[in-house]
C-alpha positions as CSV (number, residue, x, y, z in Angstrom):
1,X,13.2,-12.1,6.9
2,X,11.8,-9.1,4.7
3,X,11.5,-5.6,6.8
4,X,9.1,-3.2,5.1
5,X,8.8,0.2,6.3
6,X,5.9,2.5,5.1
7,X,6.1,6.3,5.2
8,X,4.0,9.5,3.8
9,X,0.5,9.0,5.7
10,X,-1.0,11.8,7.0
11,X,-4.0,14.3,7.8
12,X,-5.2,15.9,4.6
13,X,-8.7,17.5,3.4
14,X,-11.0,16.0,0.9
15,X,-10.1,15.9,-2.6
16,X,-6.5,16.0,-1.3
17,X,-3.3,13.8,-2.2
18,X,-1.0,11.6,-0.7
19,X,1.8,9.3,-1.5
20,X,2.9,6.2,0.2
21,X,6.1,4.7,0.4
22,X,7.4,1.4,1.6
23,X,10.6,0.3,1.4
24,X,11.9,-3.8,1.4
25,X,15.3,-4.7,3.0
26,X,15.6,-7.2,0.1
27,X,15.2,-6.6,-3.6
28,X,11.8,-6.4,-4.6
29,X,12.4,-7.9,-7.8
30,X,12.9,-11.3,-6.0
31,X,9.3,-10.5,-3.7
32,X,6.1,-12.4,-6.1
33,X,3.3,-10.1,-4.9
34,X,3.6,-6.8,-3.2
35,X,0.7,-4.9,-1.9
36,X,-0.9,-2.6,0.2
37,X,-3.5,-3.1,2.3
38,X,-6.0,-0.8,4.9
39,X,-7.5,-1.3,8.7
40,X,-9.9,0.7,10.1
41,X,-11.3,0.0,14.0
42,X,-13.3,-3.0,14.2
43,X,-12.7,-4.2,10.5
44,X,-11.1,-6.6,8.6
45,X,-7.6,-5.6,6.9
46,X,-9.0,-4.8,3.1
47,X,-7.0,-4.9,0.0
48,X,-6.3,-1.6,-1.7
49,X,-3.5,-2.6,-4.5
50,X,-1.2,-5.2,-5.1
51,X,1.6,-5.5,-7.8
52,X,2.8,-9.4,-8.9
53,X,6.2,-9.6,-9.5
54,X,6.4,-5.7,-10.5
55,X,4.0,-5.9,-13.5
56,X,0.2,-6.3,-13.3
57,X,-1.3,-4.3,-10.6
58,X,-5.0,-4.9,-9.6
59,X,-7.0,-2.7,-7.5
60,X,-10.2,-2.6,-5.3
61,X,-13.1,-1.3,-6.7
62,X,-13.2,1.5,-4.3
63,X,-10.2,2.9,-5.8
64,X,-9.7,2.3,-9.0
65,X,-9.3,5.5,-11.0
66,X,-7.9,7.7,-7.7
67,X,-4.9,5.2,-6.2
68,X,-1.9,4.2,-8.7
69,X,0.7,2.0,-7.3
70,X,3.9,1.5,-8.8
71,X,7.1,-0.2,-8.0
72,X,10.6,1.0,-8.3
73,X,13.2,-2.1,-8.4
74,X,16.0,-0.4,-8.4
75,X,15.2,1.7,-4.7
76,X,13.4,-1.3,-4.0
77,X,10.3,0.5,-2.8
78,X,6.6,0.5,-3.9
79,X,4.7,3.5,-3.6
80,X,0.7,4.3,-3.5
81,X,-0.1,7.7,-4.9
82,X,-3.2,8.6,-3.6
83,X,-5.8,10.9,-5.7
84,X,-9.3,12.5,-4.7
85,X,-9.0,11.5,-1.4
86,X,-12.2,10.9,0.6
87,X,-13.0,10.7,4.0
88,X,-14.1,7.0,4.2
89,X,-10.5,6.3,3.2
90,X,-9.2,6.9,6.5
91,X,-7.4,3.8,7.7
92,X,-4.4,2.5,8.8
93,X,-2.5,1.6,5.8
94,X,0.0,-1.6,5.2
95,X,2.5,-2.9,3.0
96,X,3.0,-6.5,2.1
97,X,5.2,-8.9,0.5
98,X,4.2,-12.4,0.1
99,X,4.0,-14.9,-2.3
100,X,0.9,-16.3,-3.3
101,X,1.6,-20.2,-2.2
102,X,2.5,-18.9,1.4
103,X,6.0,-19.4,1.4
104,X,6.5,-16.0,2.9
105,X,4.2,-12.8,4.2
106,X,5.9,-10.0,5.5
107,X,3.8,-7.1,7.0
108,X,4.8,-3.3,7.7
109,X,4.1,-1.3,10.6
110,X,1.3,0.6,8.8
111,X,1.1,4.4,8.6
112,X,-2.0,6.6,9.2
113,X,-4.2,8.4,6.6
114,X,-6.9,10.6,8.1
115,X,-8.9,13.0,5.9
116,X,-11.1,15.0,7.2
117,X,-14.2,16.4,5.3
């Protein structure tokens, strides 16, 4: 059993930063994929970033050039630093680890983003 817990959501304005955090009980070096993920009412959980096994990181279109995650093995924690915020990236955001043949899929407890226009 994995626990991931996400911190550093929060109300900003447009144009505004953030950074996430989310920190696995287990060493992340061991975890193949991890990633975040975002949920706003009535929609499906999107993908925002994901990292496999601490080296190529992909993003969603609707990020790239404003979100950069990176990993840090040795506090075992992964972090989304959010740039150029906008107001349709309010959502409730996750962490993930999993690997990509199902053998695990751990889930945070999500932390809010709002940003207001």
């Amino acid at each position: 059993q994995v626990q991931l817990v996400e911190s550093g959501g929060g109300l900003v304005q447009a144009g505004e930063s953030l950074r996430l955090s989310c920190t696995a009980s287990t060493t992340i070096f061991l975890i193949n994929i991890m990633g975040w993920y975002r949920q706003t009412p009535g929609k499906e959980r999107e993908l925002v970033a994901t990292s496999h096994n601490g080296r190529t990181i992909n993003y969603a279109d609707s990020v790239k050039g404003r979100f950069t995650m990176s990993v840090d093995s040795a506090q075992n924690t992964v972090y989304l630093q959010m740039n150029s915020l906008k107001p349709e990236d309010t959502a409730v955001y996750y962490c993930r680890a999993f690997h990509v043949f199902g053998n695990y899929d751990y889930w945070g407890q999500g932390t809010q983003v709002t940003v207001s226009s």
